[in-house]
N, C-alpha and C positions, 0 to 999 in steps of 0.2 A: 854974660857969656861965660864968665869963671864959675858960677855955681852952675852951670848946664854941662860945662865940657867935667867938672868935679861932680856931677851925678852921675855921666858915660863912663868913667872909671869905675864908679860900683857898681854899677852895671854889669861892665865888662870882668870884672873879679867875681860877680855873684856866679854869672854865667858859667864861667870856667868851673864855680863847685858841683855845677850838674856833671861833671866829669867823673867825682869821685866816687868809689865802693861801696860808702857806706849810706845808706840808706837815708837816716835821720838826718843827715849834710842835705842831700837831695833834695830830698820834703822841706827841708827850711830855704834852701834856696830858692824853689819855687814859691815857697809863697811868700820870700821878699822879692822876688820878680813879679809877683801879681800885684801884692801892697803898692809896688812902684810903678804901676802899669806899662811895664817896660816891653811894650809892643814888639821890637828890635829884637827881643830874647827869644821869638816863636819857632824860630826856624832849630835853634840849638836844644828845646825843649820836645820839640817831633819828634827824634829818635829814640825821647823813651816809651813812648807807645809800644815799640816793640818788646820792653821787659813788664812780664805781668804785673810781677810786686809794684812798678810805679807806674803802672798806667793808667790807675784811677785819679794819682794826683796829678800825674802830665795834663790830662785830660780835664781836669776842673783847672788848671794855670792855662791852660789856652780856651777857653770860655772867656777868659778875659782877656790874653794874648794876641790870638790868632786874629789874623788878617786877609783880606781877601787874596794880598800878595802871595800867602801861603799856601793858597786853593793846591798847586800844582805837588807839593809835599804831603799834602792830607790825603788825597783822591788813593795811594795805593791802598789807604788802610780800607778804604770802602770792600776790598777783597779780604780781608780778614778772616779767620776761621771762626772767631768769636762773633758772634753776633752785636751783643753787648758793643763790641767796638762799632764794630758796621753802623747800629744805629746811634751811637754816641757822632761817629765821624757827620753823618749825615747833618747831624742835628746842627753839629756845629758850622759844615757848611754851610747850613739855611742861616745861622746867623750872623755869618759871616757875609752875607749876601756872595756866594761864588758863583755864581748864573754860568760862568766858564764849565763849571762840572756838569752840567745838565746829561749831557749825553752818556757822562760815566754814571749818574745816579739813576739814570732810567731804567738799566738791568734789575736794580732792585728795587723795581716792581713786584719782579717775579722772584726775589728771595723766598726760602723757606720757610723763615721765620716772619711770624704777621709783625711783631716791634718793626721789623725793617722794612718791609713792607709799608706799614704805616707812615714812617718816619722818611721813608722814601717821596712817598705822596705829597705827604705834607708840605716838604721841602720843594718839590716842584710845583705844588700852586703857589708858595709866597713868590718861588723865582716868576712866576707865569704873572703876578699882580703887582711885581716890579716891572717887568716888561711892557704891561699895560699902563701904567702909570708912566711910565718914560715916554712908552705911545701917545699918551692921553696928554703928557703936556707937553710934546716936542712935535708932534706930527709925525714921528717915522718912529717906525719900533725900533725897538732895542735888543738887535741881534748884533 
């Protein structure tokens, strides 16, 4: 119990350097939050999707982060201007299994962009063959 509540301290110290200005702090903190698979940290790591400079690393730390609990935090970036996010956000919904997003992911169907489009699809057959499979072995779907 003393080496787990002494891992939630560094944790909670790494966390807080996603706070700071300077770039190279940021970058290293996330990816000792990833090495530490410190699932807990997804939530504090989502608001940097909003800064371009670090939302390619936001965005590879919750490939390993992000949680289904966080569906409800990711879903705005699905409206993104950048495509690139749209279909990164998407992607990562499908692996996060968020079946909750369905109805926000459905508009982009009809994106502009085929990535999103694509990545749109794709993410609602695996939701649709989780559904089926909950069907398949529980007797009632899984809405």
């Amino acid at each position: 119990a003393l080496g787990k509540l002494k891992a939630q301290e560094y944790v909670n110290a790494i966390t807080k350097l996603l706070e700071e200005k300077e770039q190279y702090i940021v970058q290293s903190a996330l990816d000792a939050l990833t090495a530490m698979e410190a699932k807990e940290s997804a939530s504090a790591v989502i608001p940097l999707l909003e800064n371009t400079s670090m939302r390619y690393y936001a965005l590879r730390a919750l490939a390993v982060l992000a949680t289904e609990k966080n569906t409800k935090e990711l879903v705005p970036f699905l409206k993104n201007t950048d495509s690139d996010v749209r279909a990164k956000i998407l992607e990562l919904l499908g692996s996060i299994n968020a079946i909750d997003a369905r109805d926000d992911i459905k508009p982009l169907l009809k994106d502009e962009e085929p990535e999103v489009r694509r990545e749109a699809y794709e993410t609602l057959v695996k939701f649709e063959k989780i559904r089926f499979k909950k069907k398949d072995s529980s007797g009632v779907t899984g809405q």
